[in-house]
C-alpha positions as CSV (number, residue, x, y, z in Angstrom):
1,X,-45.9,-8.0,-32.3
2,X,-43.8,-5.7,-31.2
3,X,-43.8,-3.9,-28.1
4,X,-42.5,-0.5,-26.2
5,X,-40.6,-0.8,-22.7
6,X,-42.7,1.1,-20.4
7,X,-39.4,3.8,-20.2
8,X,-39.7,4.2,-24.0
9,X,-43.5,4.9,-23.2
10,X,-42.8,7.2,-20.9
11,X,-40.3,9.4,-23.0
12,X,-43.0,9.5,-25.5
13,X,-45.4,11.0,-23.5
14,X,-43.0,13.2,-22.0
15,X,-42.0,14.2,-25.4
16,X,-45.6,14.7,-26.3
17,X,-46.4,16.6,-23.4
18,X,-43.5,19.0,-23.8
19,X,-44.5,19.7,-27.2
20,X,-47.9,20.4,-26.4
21,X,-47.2,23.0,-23.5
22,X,-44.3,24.8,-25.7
23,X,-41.3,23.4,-23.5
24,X,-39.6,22.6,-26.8
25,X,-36.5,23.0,-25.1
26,X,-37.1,19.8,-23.2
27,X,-37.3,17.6,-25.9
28,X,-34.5,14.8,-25.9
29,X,-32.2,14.4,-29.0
30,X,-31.2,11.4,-29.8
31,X,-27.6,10.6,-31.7
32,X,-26.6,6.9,-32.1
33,X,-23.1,5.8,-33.4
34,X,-21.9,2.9,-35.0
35,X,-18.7,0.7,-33.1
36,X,-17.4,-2.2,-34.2
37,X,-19.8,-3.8,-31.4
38,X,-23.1,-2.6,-32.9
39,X,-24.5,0.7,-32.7
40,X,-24.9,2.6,-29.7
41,X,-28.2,5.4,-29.0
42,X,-28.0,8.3,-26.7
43,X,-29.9,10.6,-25.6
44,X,-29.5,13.8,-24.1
45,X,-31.8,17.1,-23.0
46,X,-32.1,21.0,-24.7
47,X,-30.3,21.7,-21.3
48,X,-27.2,19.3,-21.5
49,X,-24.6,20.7,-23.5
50,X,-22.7,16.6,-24.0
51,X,-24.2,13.3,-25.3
52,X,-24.0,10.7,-23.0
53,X,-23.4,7.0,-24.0
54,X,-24.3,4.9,-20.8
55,X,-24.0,1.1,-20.2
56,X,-22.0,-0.1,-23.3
57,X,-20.8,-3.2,-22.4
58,X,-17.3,-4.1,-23.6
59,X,-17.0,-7.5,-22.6
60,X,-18.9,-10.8,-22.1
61,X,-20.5,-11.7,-18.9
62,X,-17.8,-13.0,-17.0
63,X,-19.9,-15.7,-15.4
64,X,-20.0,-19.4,-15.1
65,X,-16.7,-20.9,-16.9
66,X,-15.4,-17.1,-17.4
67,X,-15.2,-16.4,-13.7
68,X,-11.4,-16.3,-12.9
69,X,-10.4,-15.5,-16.3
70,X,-9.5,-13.4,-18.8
71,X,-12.3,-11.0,-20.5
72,X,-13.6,-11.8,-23.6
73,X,-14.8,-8.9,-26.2
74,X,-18.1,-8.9,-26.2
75,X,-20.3,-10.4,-29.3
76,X,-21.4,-7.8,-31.6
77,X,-24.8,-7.2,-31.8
78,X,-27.8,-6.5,-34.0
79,X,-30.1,-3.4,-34.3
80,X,-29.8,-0.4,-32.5
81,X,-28.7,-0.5,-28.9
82,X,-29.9,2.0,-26.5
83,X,-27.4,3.7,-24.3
84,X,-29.7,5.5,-21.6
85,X,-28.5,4.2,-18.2
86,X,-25.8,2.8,-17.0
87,X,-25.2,-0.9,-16.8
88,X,-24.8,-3.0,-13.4
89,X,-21.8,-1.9,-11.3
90,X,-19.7,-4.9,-10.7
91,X,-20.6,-6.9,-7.3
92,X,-19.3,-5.0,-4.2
93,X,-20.4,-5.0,-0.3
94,X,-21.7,-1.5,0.6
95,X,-22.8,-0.4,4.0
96,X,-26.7,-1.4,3.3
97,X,-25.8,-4.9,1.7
98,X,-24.5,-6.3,-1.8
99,X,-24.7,-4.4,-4.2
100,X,-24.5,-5.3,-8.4
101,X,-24.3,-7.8,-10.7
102,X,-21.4,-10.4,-12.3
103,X,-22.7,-9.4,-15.9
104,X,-20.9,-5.6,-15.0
105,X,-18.2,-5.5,-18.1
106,X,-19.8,-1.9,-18.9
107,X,-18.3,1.7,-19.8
108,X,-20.0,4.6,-20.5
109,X,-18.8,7.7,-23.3
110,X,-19.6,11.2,-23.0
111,X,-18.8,13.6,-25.6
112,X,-19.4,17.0,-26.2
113,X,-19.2,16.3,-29.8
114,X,-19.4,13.4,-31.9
115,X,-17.8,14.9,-35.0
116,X,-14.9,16.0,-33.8
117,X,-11.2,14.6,-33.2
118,X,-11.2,15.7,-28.9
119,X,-9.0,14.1,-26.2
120,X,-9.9,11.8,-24.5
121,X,-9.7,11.4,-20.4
122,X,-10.6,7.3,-19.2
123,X,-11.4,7.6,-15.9
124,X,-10.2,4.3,-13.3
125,X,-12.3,5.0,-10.1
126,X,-10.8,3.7,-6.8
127,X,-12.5,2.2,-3.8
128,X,-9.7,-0.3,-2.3
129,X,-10.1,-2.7,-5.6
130,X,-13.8,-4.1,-3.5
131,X,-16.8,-1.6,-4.4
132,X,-17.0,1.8,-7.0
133,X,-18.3,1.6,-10.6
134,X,-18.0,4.7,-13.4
135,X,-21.2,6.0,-12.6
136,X,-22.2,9.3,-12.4
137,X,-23.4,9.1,-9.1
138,X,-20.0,9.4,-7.6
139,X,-17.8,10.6,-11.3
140,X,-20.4,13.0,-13.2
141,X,-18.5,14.5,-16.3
142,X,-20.3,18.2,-16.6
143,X,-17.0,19.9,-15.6
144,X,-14.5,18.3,-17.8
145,X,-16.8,18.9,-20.8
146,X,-17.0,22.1,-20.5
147,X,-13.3,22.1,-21.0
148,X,-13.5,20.2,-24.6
149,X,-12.2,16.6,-24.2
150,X,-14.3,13.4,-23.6
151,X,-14.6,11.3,-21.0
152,X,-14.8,7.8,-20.3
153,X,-15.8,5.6,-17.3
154,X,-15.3,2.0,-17.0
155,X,-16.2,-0.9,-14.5
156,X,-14.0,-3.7,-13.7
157,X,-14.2,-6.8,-11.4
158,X,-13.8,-6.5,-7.5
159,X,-12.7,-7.9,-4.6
160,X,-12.2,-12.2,-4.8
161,X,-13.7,-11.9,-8.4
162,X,-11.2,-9.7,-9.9
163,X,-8.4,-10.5,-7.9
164,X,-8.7,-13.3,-6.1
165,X,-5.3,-15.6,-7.5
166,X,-3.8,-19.2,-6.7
167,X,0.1,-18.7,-7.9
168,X,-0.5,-21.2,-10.7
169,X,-2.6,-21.7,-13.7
170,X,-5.6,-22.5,-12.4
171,X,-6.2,-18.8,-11.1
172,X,-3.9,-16.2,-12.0
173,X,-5.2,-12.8,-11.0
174,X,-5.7,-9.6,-12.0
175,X,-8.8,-10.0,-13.7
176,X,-9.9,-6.4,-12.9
177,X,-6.6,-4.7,-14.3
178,X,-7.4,-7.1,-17.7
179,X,-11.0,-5.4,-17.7
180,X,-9.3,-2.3,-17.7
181,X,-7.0,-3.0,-20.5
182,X,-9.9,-4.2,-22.6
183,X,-11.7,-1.2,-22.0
184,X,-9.2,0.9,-23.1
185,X,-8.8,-1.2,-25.9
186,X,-12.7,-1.2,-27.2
187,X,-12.3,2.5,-26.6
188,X,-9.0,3.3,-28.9
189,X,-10.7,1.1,-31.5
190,X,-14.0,2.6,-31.2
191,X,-13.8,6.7,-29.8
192,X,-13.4,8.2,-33.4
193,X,-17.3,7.5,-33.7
194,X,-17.6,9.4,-30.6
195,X,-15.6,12.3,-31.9
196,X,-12.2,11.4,-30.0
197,X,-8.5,10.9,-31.6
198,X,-7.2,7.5,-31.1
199,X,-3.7,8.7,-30.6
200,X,-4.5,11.1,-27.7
201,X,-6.1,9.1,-25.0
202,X,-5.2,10.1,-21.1
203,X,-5.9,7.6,-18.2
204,X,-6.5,9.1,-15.2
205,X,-7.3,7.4,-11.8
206,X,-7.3,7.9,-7.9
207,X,-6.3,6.0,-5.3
208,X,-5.9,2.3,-6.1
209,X,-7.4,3.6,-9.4
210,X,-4.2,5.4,-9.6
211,X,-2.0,2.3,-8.2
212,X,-3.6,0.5,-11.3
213,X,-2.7,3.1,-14.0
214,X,0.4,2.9,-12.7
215,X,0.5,-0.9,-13.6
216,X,-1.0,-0.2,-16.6
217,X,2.0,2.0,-17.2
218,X,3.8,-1.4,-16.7
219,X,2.3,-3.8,-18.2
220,X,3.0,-4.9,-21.6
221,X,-0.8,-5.7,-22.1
222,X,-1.7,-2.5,-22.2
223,X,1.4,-1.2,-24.2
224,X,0.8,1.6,-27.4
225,X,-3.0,1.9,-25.9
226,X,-2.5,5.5,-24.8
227,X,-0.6,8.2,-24.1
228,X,-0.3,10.0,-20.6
229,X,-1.0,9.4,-17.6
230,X,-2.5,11.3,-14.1
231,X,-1.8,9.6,-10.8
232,X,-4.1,11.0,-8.1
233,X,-2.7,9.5,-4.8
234,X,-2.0,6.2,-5.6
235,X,1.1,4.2,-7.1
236,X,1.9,0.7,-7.8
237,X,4.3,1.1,-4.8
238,X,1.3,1.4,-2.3
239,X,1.3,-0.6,0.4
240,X,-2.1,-2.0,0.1
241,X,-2.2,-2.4,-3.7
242,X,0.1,-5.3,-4.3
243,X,0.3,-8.4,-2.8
244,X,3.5,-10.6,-4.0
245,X,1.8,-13.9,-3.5
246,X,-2.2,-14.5,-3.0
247,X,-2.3,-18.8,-2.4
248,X,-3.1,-18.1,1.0
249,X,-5.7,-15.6,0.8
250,X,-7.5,-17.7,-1.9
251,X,-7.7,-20.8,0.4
252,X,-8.9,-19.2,3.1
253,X,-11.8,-18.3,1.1
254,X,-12.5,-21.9,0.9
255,X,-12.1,-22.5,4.2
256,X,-14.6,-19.4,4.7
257,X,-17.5,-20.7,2.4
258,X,-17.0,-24.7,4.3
259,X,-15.1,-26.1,0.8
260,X,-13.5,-29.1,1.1
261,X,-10.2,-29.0,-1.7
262,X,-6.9,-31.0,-2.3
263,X,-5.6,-28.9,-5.0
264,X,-5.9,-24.8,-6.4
265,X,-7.7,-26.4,-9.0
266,X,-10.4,-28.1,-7.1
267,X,-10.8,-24.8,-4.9
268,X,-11.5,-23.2,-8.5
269,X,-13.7,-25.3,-9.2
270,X,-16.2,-24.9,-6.4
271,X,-15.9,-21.4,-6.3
272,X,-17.4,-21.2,-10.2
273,X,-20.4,-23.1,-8.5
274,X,-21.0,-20.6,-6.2
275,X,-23.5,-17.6,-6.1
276,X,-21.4,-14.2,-6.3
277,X,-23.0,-13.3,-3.0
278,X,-21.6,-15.7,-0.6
279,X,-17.7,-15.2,-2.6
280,X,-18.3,-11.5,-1.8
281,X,-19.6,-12.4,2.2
282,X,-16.7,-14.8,2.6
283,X,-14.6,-12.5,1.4
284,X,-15.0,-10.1,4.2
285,X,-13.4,-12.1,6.9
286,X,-10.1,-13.3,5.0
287,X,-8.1,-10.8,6.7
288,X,-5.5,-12.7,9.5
289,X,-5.3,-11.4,12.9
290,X,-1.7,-10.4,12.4
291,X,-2.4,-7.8,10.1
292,X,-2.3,-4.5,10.7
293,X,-4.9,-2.0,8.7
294,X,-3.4,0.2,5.8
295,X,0.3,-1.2,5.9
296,X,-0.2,-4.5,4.2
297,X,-2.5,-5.4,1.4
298,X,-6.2,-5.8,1.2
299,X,-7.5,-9.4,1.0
300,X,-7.3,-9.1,-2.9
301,X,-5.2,-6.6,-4.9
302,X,-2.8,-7.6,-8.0
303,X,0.0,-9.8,-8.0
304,X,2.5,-11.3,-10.3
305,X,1.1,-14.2,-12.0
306,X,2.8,-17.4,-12.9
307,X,5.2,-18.5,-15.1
308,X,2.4,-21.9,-16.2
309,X,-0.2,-19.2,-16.9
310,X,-2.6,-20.5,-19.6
311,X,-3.5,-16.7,-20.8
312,X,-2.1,-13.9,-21.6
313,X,-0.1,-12.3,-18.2
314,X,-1.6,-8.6,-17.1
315,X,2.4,-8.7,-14.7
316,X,5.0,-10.4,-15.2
317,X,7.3,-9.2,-12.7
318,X,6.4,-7.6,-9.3
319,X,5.8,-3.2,-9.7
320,X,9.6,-2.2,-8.2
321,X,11.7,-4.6,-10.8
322,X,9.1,-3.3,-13.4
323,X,10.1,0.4,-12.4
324,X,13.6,-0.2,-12.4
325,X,13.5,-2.1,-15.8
326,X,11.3,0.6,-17.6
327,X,11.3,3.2,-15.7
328,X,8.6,5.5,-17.2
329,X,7.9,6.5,-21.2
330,X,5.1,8.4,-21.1
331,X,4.4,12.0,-19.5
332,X,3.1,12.3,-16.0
333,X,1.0,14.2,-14.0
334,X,1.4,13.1,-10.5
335,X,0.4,13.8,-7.0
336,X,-1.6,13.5,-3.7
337,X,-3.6,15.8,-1.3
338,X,-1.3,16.6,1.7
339,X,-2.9,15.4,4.7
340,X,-4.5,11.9,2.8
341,X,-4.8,10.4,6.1
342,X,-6.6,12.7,7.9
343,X,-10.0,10.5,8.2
344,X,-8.1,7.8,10.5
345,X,-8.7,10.8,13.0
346,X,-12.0,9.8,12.8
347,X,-11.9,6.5,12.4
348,X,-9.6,5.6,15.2
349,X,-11.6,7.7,17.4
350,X,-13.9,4.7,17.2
351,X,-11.0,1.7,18.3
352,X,-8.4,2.7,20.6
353,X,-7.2,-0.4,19.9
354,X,-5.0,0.3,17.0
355,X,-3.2,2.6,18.8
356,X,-2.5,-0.4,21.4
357,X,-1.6,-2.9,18.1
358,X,1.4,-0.9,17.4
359,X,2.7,-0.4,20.8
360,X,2.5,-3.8,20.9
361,X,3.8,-4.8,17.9
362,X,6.0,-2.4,16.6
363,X,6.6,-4.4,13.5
364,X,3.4,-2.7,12.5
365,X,5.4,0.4,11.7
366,X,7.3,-1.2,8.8
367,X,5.0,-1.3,5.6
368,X,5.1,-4.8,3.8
369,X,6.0,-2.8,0.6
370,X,9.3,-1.7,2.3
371,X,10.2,-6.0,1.9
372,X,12.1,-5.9,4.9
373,X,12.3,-8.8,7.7
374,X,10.8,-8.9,10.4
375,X,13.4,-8.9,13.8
376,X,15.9,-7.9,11.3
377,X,18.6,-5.0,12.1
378,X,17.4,-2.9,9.5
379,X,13.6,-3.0,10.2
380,X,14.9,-2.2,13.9
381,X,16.5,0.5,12.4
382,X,13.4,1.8,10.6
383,X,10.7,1.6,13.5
384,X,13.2,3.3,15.6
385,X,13.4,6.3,13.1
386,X,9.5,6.4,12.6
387,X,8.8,6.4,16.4
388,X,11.3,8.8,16.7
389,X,10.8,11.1,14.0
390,X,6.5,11.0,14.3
391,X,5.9,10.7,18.0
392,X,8.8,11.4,19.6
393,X,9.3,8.3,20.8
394,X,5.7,8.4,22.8
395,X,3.6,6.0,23.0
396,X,0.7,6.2,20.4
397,X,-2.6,7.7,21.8
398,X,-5.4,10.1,21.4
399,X,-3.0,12.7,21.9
400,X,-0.8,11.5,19.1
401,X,-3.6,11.5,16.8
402,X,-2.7,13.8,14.3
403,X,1.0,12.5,14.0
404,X,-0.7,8.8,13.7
405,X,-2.5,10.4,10.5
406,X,0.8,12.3,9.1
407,X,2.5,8.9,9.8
408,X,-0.1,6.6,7.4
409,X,-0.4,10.0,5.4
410,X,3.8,9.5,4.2
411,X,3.8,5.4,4.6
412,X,0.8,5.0,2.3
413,X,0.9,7.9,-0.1
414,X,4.1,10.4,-0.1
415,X,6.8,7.5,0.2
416,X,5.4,5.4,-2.5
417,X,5.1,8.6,-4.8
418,X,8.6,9.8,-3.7
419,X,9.8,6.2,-5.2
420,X,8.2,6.1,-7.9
421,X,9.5,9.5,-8.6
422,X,13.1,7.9,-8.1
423,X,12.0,5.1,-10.4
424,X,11.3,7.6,-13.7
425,X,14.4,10.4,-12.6
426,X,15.8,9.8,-15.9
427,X,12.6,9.8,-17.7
428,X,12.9,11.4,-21.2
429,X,8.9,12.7,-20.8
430,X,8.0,15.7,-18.8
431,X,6.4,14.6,-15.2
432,X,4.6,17.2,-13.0
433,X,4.1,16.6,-9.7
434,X,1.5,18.4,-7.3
435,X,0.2,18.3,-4.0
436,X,-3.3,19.2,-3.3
437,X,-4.0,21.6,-0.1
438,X,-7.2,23.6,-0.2
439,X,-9.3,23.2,2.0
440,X,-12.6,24.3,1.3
441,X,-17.0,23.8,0.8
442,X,-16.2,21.0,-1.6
443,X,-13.9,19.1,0.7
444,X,-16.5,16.7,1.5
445,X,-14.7,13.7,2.9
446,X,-13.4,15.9,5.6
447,X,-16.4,17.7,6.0
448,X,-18.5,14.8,6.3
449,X,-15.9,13.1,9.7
450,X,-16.2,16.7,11.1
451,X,-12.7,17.2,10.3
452,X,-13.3,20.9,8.6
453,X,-11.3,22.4,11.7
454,X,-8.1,20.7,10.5
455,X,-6.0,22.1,8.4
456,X,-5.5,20.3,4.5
457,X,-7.3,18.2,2.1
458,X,-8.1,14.8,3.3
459,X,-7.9,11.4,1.0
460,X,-10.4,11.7,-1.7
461,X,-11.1,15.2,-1.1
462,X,-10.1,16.3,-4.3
463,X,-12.4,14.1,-6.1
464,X,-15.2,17.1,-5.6
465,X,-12.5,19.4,-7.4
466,X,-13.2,17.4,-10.6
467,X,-16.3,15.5,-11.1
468,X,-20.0,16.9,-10.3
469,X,-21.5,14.1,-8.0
470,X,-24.8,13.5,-6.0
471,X,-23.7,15.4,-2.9
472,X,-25.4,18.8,-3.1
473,X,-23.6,22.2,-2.0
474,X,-25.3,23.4,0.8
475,X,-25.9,27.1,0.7
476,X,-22.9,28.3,2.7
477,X,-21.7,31.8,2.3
478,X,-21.6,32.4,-1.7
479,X,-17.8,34.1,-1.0
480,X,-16.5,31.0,0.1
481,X,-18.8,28.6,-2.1
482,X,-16.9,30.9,-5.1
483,X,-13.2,30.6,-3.9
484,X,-13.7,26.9,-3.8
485,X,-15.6,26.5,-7.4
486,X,-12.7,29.0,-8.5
487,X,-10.0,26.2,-7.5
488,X,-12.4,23.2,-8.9
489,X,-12.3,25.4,-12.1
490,X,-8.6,25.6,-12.5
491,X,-7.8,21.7,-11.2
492,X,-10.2,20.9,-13.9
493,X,-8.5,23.2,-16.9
494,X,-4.9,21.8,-15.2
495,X,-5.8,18.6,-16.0
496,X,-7.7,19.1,-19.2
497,X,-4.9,20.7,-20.6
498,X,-2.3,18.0,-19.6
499,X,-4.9,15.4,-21.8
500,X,-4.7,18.4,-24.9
501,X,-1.2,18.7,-24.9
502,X,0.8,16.7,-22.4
503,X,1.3,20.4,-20.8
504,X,-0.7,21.0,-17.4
505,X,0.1,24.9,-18.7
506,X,0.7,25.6,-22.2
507,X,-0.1,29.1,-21.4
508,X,-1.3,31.0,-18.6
509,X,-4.7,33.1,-17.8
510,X,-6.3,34.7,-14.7
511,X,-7.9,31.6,-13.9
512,X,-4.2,29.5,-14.0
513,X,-1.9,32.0,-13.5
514,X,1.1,30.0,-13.2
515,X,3.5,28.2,-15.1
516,X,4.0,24.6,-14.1
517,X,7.6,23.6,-14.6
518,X,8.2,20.0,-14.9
519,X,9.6,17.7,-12.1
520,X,13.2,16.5,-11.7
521,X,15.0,15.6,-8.8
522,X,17.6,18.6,-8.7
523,X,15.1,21.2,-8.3
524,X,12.0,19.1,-7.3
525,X,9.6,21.8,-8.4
526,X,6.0,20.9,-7.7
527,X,2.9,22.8,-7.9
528,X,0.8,23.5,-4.7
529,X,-3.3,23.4,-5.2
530,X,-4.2,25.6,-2.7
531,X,-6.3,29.1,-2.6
532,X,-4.1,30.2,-4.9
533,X,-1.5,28.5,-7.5
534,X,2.4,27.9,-5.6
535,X,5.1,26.9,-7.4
536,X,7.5,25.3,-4.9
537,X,10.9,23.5,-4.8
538,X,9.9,20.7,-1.6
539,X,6.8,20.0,0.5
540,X,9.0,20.7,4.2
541,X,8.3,17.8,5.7
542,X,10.0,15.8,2.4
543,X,13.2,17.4,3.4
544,X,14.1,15.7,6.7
545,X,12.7,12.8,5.4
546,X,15.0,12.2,2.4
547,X,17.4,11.6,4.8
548,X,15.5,8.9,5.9
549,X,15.7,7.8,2.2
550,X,19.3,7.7,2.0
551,X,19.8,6.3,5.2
552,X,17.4,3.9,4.3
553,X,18.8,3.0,0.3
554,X,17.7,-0.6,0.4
555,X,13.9,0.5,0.3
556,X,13.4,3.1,-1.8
């Protein structure tokens, strides 16, 4: 006999109830599609003005023998499936303990309208490759709906079990990138049920979100699976995204969870035996002594994988050869906020120590991504012209706080956005480039560290600008809660209308009153997010500091 779930129970009392006592208007509606996975159900409220498609998964468990491998399409299935919630997110260590499950392969569709032919925006969240998932939580889509284009969230694999890599066969990496890809390939196959167009798909990312779509610019995986791109501070050139060769990290893991192994594939082995949880505890203490935080890579991030791979390669050549081999073939909308670092403030407030780890080691300076050796004359060369140029050749202390923050703020974000920039100068596609300033009620990263007295938009801060989350807006003075739903208004129509027609500004209104001339390395024209709409020729800082570029050749 067949039987209800206690939810479906509920709704129909709910249902009932609202009929009853006339709220009509709260009644769900229910709109199921058909994919060439099974059909899909979803539900959505009188209020809601988009369907939302939760917890579709998109791939099979990747558990058991698929740990450390490639994704596999998930198995059609049979009947009707409901889409009301969102699947697991994908194992991840949060402040209050693990969090998540390995079966995780899950995206999640919303759509304003499933008849029509909209763009479509695929969101990559970021969260340092080791916690995040597409749920609306942290990425709700009201916004970008009301703007006419769908939007798609996906979760991938994290930390050791969607990255972890052992330069051969045995463990090649980049699991989480290959989720990605496979995502975006169930979702060109499959959006026209959902009312998208195939041929007008958009990824758009943040952070190491971003470094990944800018891999997935790269990779010939993911080639002729969409169109354009947005980079939200993050490129494959980060510091802390790439890491050229992963043995090491992987067997320290082992040596972590007490494993005894004599070869990568006997490490492999026992880690497929192993619960998620203690990979994911393990994992935490992998970092080496020697290594600075922010200027080298986390524990486990993408690499190149080997030449004896047994499946298909996500990178087959480390990001910087890529870039100079393809430069870019796609338009671009690309950026960062300006003061991205601004929350080491905070966090070094709390270990002095850091400051003390690069007076003491002033190879610290010299971001790994820069390839340079250590001792040699030319990485002398370049911690002489960062100490000089940042701190004035003082030692680093509290007083040389904020410059420790503009200093990560250019190493980690500006510089690797200024060479990728290099990288696609001869592009044939239009690339805008922007830099995010305002400051405002919605800049909640900063406002949460008590940082609202500094000037600029922190890392992540634009995130608020975009997506309606779980963090409320307290009631400060309406004037000021107005001017900053004004500029979350026009970064969401800028970036809407780059997804409709490649164009950030097709045409202008009082709400974007500016035009937004592409990028090129003549005029460097950017736009500035700030109060108001700037169009400017160089952030000031940038212009000392291609100097350091040119003096510099061999790195960027």
């Amino acid at each position: 006999m067949n039987t209800m779930t206690l939810f479906s129970q509920l709704l129909l009392f709910a249902a009932v109830l609202a009929k009853v006592s006339g709220f009509w208007w709260l009644l769900p509606e229910y709109k199921t599609v058909t994919t060439t996975s099974g059909k899909v159900r979803a539900m959505k409220f009188g209020s809601e003005d988009y369907y939302s498609f939760k917890g579709i998964p998109y791939a099979e468990p990747p558990v058991g023998n698929l740990r450390f491998r490639n994704p596999v399409p998930v198995q059609s299935w049979s009947g009707v499936r409901n889409a009301y919630s969102h699947g697991s997110s994908c194992p991840n260590e949060l402040v209050l303990g693990i969090n998540g499950d390995e079966d995780c392969l899950f995206l999640n569709v919303y759509t304003p309208d499933v008849s029509g032919t909209l763009p479509v925006m695929i969101w990559i969240h970021g969260g340092s490759f080791v916690y995040g998932s597409g749920d609306t939580i942290d990425y709700g889509p009201k916004y970008l709906m009301e703007e006419g284009v769908i939007v798609v969230t996906i979760n991938y694999r994290l930390g050791a079990l969607g990255f972890l890599n052992t330069g051969d066969k045995y463990a090649q990496g980049n699991y989480g990138l290959k989720d990605m890809t496979l995502a975006i390939k169930w979702v060109k196959d499959n959006i026209g049920a959902f009312g998208g167009d195939p041929q007008k798909i958009t990824l758009f990312g943040q952070s190491v979100g971003s470094a990944a779509v800018n891999l997935l610019l790269l990779s010939e995986m993911s080639k002729g699976l969409f169109q354009r791109a947005i980079m939200q501070s993050g490129t494959a050139l980060t510091p802390f995204a790439f890491r050229e060769n992963g043995v090491e990290k992987a067997e320290q893991l082992g040596h972590n969870l007490d494993l005894t192994f004599d070869s990568t594939q006997s490490l492999i082995d026992q880690l497929r035996q192993l619960p998620y949880q203690a990979i994911l505890l393990a994992s935490e203490s992998v970092f080496g002594v020697d290594e600075p935080r922010m200027l080298r890579p986390f524990n486990f991030v993408p690499c190149v994988e080997p030449d004896d791979s047994l499946e298909e390669r996500f990178l087959e050549d480390n990001p910087t050869n890529l870039l100079e081999a393809t430069g870019n073939t796609k338009p671009i909308l690309i950026g960062t906020t300006n003061s991205e670092a601004l929350y080491m403030i905070r966090e070094d407030l709390l270990d002095f120590s850091v400051f003390d780890d690069y007076n003491n080691n002033p190879n610290y300076f010299v971001p790994s991504s820069f390839g340079l050796t250590e001792g040699s004359s030319d990485s002398t060369d370049v911690i002489n012209y960062i100490k000089s140029f940042y701190f004035n050749n003082q030692p680093l202390s509290y007083s040389t706080r904020e410059q420790y923050a503009q200093f990560h703020t250019d190493a980690q974000y500006i510089f690797p956005t200024e060479r990728v920039l290099k990288h696609f100068q001869f592009s044939n596609e239009p690339i805008y480039r922007y830099e995010f300033t305002f400051s405002g009620k919605f800049n909640h990263i900063k406002n949460f560290l008590f940082l609202s007295s500094y000037d600029g938009a922190c890392h992540s801060d634009d995130l608020y600008y975009l997506f309606d989350t779980i963090i409320p807006y307290w009631p400060w003075p309406s004037s000021e809660v107005e001017e900053a739903r004004t500029v979350r208004d026009r970064v969401v129509r800028l970036w809407t209308n780059f997804a409709k027609y490649g164009n950030p500004t097709p045409n202008t209104d009082n709400l974007v009153n500016q035009n937004w001339p592409p990028f090129d390395q003549t005029t460097r024209t950017y736009l500035e997010i700030g109060k108001e709409l700037t169009v400017k020729n160089e952030p000031n800082r940038l212009e000392e500091l291609h100097n350091f570029q040119l003096l510099f050749a061999l790195v960027f």
